[in-house]
N, C-alpha and C positions, 0 to 999 in steps of 0.2 A: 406473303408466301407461307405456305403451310408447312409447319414443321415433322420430320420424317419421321417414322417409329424410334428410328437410329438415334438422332436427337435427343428424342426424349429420354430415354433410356438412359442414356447417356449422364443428361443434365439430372433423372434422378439417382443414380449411381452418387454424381457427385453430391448431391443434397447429404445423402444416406454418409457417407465419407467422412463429408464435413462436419456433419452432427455427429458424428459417433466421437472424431476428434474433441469437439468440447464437450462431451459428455464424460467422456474418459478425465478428460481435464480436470473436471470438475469433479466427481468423484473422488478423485486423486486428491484433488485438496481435501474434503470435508472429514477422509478417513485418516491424513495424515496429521494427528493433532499438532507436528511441531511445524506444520508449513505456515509459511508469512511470506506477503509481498514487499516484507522488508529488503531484499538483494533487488528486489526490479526497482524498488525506487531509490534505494540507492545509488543506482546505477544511470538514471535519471538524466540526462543532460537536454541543454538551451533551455530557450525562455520559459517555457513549463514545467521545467525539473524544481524548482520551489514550490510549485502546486504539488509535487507526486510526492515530494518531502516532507506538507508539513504536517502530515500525520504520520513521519517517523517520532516512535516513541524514542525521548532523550531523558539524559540522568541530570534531574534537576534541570533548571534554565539556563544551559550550557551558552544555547545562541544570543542571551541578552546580556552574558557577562562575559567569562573570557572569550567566547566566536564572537563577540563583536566587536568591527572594523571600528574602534574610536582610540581616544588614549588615555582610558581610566588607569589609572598606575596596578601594574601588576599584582598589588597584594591589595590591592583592592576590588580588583576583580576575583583574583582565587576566593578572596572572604568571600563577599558576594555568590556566589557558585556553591562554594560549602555552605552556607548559610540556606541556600536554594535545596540542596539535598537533602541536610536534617530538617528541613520546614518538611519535605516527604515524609521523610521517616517519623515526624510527629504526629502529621496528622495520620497516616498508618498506624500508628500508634492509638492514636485514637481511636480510631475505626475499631479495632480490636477490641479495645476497651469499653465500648457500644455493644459490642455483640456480646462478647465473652467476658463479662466484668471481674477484677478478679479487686484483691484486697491483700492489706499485710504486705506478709512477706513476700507473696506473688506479685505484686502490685511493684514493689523495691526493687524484686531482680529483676523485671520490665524494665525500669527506668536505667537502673543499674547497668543494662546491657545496651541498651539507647547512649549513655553515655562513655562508656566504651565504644562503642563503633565511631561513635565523634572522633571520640580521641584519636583513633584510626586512622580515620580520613585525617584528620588533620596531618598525624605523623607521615603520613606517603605523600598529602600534597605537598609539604616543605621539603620534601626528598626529588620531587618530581618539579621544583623551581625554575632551577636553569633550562629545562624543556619546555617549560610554561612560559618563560620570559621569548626563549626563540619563537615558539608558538605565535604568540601573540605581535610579534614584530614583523612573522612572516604574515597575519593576516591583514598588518594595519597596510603592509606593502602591496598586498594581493589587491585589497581595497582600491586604493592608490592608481594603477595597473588597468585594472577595469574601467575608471573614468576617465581615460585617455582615450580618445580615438583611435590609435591606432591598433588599440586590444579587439576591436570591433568591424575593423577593415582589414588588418592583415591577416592572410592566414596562420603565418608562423607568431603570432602573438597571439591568436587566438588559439591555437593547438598549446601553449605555452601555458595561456591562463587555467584553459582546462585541468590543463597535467596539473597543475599546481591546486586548483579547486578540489580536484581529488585525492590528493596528495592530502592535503592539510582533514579534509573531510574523515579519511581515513586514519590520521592521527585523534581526532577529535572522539570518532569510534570506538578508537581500542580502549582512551581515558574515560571514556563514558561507563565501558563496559566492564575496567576493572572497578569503579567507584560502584556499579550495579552489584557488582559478587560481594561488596560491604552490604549492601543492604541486603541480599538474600542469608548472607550469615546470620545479619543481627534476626529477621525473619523467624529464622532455624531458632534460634538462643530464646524469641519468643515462645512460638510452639513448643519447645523443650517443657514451658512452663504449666502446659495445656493440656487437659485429657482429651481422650480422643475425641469426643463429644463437641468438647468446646473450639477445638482445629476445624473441624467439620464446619462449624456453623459460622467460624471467619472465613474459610475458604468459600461457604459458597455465597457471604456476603461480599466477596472481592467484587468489585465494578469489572464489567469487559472491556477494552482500552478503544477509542476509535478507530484504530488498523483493525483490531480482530473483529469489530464490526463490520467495516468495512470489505475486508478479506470473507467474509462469510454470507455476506450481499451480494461479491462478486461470484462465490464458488458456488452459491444455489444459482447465480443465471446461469452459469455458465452450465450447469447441468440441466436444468430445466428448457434451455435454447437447445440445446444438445438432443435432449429427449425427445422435442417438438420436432427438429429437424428431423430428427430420424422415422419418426411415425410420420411428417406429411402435415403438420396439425399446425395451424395458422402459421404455414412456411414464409411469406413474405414478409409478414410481423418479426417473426424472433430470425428469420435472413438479416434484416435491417439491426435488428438490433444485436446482432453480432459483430455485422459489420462494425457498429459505431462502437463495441468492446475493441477491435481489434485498431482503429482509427487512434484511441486514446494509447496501444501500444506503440504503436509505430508512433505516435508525437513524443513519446517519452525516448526516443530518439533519432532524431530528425538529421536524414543522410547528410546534408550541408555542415553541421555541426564538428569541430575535431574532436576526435575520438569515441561519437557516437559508431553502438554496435550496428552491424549490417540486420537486416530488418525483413531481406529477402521472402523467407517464407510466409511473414505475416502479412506480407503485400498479394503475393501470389493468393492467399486464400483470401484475402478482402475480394481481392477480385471475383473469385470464386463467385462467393456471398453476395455480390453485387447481381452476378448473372442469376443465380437462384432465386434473388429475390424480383427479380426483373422478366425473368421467364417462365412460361405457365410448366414449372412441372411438378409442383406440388398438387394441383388440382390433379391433374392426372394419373399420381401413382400412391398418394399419398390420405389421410382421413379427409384433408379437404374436399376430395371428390363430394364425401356423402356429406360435408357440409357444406356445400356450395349451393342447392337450394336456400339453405336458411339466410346465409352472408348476404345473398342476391336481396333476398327479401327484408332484411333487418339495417344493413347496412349500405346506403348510396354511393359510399367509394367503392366496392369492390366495380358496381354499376360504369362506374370513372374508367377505373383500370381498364375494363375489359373493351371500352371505348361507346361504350352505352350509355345515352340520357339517364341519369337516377330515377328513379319510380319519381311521381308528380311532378313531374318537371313537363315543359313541354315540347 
């Protein structure tokens, strides 16, 4: 059955919509320098929520010392952990000192202020003990918890683990995030030491982290699928491959799960995206039209699609 004008129109209306949508999105990130998909993976729940995690940046090797379910004695874990932080701060230390060599006395108040911030951490982790000791007891418990069956079969132990997974996750953040403001001070006390020349050429040897890579992979597709969809320009290519951005959100939390967020509109526009890319109305109103000679001729699948033998076939 032949589809109406009405249809069409229709289904390019919606193209036009929905690209504009990720095109904005996308935008929106590249121009907001402080945006990060740190809160969405945070936020992360079920069996995938470790994949969308582990390139949260953390302070020091938080997960292999005190976040981990085992029963290394508590002051052997904080060592460990502080020990994991000033290993950062040395080799940043070093890093700088690559770039921007300094000597003397510059060289002394570098070390000099490394040694202070030690100090530092050390003085607030021993303040911050009896929170580390409960810490630690509520993860070896949570551990515990999890490999019971019933964490896995009931509901109300599985809404329970949750609360509690986040709970603890969310402590583990705030101490991560006060031991980071230690190292951005010592940072600061470096650069104090620095002309402005030599700040310059540390900063723009600082490495990108694998989130801001990533975050920055993501916000060009999404602007460049955006773009495509809205002009009409290999609509069923970047349809699809939107669809599957929008697939990897909705898994990041999966309506069965407790306390997974509701996911509503990002199902509604898969679906969208589905029919876009599945229905001819890209050809139709979009650059495909004047490139549909060449596709037909260069490329056998479109040949597929359209329900035509490919060229030399018989």
């Amino acid at each position: 059955m032949r589809s109406t004008i009405l249809a069409l129109v229709a289904l390019a209306f919606l193209r036009i919509v929905v690209g504009l949508h990720f095109f904005l999105e996308g935008v929106s990130h590249l121009q907001d320098p402080n945006w990060s998909s740190t809160g969405f993976r945070k936020a992360a729940v079920g069996p995938l929520a470790d994949r969308y995690q582990a390139l949260l940046p953390q302070t020091g090797d938080w997960v292999g010392t005190l976040g981990a379910p085992d029963h290394t004695p508590i002051d052997e874990a904080v060592a460990a952990w502080e020990s994991s932080v000033v290993a950062i701060w040395q080799s940043s230390l070093d890093e700088r000192l690559r770039v921007a060599p300094l000597t003397g006395a510059a060289l002394a108040s570098e070390k000099k202020a490394l040694e202070a911030a030690r100090n530092d951490l050390a003085s607030w982790l021993k303040s911050l003990r009896p929170e580390l000791v409960a810490y630690r007891l509520e993860v070896q418990r949570l551990a515990e918890t999890e490999g019971r069956s019933a964490s896995r079969e009931v509901p109300f132990e599985r809404a329970r683990v949750a609360k509690k997974q986040k709970e603890l996750a969310g402590k583990a953040s705030a101490w991560m995030a006060d031991a980071e403001a230690f190292g951005r001070r010592l940072a600061a006390a470096w650069d104090a030491d620095l002309d402005p020349a030599a700040r310059s050429r540390v900063a723009a040897a600082a490495p990108p982290s694998p989130l801001w890579k990533a975050d920055r992979f993501v916000s060009w597709s999404l602007t460049t699928i955006g773009a495509c969809l809205v002009l009409g320009l290999f609509t069923k290519f970047n349809a699809m491959g939107a669809a599957c951005f929008l697939v990897t959100v909705v898994a990041s939390q999966p309506f069965w799960v407790p306390g997974a967020q509701a996911t509503y509109p990002q199902w509604v526009e898969l679906a969208a995206l589905l029919a876009i890319a599945t229905l001819p109305s890209g050809g139709w109103s979009g650059l495909d039209y004047f490139l549909q000679p060449w596709l037909e001729s260069c490329c056998p699948l479109t040949a597929c699609c359209a329900g035509k033998p490919p060229r030399g076939t018989a």
